[in-house]
C-alpha positions in Angstrom: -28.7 31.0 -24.7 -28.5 31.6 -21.0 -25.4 31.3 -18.6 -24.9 31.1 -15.2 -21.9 31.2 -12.9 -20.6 28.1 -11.2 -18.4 28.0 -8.5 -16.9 25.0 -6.0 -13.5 23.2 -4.7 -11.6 20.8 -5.1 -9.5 19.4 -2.1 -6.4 17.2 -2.5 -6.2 14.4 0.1 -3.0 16.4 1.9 -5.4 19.3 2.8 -4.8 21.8 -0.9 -8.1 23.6 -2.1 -8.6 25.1 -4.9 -11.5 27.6 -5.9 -13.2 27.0 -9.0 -15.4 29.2 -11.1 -16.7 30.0 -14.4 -19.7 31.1 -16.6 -21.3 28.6 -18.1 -23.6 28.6 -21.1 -26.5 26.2 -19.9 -27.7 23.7 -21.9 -24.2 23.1 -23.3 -22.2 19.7 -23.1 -18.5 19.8 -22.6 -18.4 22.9 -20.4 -14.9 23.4 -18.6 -15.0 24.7 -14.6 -11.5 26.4 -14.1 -10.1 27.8 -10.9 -11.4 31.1 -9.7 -8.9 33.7 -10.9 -10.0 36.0 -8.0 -7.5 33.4 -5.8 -5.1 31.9 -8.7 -4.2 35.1 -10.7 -5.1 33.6 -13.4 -8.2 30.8 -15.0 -6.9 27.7 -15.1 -7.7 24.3 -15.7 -7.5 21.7 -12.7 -5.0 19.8 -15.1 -2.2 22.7 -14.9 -3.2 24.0 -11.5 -3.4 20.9 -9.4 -0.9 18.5 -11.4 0.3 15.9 -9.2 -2.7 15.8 -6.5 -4.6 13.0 -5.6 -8.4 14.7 -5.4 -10.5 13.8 -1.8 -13.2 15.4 -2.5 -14.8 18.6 -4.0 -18.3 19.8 -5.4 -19.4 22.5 -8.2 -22.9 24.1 -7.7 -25.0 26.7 -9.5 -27.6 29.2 -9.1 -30.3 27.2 -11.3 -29.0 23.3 -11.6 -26.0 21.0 -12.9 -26.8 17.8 -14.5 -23.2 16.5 -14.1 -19.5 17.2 -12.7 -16.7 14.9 -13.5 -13.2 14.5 -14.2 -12.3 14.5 -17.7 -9.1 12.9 -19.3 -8.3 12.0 -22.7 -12.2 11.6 -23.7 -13.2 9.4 -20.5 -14.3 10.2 -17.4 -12.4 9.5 -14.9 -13.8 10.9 -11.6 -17.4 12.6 -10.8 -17.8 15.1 -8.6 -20.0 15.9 -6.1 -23.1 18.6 -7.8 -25.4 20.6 -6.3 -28.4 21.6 -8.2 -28.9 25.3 -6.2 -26.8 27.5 -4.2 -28.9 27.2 -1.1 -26.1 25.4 0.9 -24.1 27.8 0.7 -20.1 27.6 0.3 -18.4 25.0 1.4 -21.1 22.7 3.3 -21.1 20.5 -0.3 -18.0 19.0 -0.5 -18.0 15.3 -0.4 -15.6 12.7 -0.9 -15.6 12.0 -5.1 -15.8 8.9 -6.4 -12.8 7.3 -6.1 -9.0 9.2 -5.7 -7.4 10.1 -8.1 -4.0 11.6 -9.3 -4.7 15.0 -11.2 -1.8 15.3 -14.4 -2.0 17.7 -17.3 -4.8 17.8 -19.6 -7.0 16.6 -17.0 -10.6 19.3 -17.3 -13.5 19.6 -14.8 -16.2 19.4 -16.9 -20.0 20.5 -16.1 -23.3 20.9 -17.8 -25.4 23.0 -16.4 -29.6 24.0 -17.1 -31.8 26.1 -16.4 
């Protein structure tokens, strides 16, 4: 199995980012995005790092692809999230408003499948 790493942000509608990444095995469902521990001490998910937001917007991106991003809680998504299928944006210039706003609580994961 190969991975990648996948980065992006989430921004709260009051102006709070956070930095995600992780490796991901590709091809796997159920895959969990957590903040970037470079900027949050430590991995995280967006359920104990941004309890009590109400997400704007965001996106998640990889090197190779991402079939999907969303919001995750109790079994049902809840929120997707804005994916981009290479890196050749660059940081940053992906974010776009999600879905609909929501309120992040605990539990809540980022969850991504990513492929080759």
């Amino acid at each position: 199995m190969t991975t990648q790493v996948v980065t992006g942000s989430l921004t709260s509608v009051d102006g709070r980012t956070v930095p995600l990444k992780s490796t991901i095995t590709d091809n796997a469902d159920n895959s969990e995005l957590k903040s970037n521990d470079t900027y949050t001490v430590t991995s995280q998910s967006i359920g104990r790092f941004c309890d009590g937001w109400t997400i704007a917007s965001g996106y998640v991106q990889a090197a190779t692809g991402i079939c999907y991003a969303y919001i995750l809680r109790n079994g049902v998504n809840i929120c997707n999230i804005n994916s981009l299928s290479s890196m050749a944006l660059g940081n940053g210039y992906g974010s776009a408003a999600v879905s609909h706003k929501i309120r992040i609580i605990p539990g809540d994961q980022l969850i991504v499948r990513t492929e080759v």
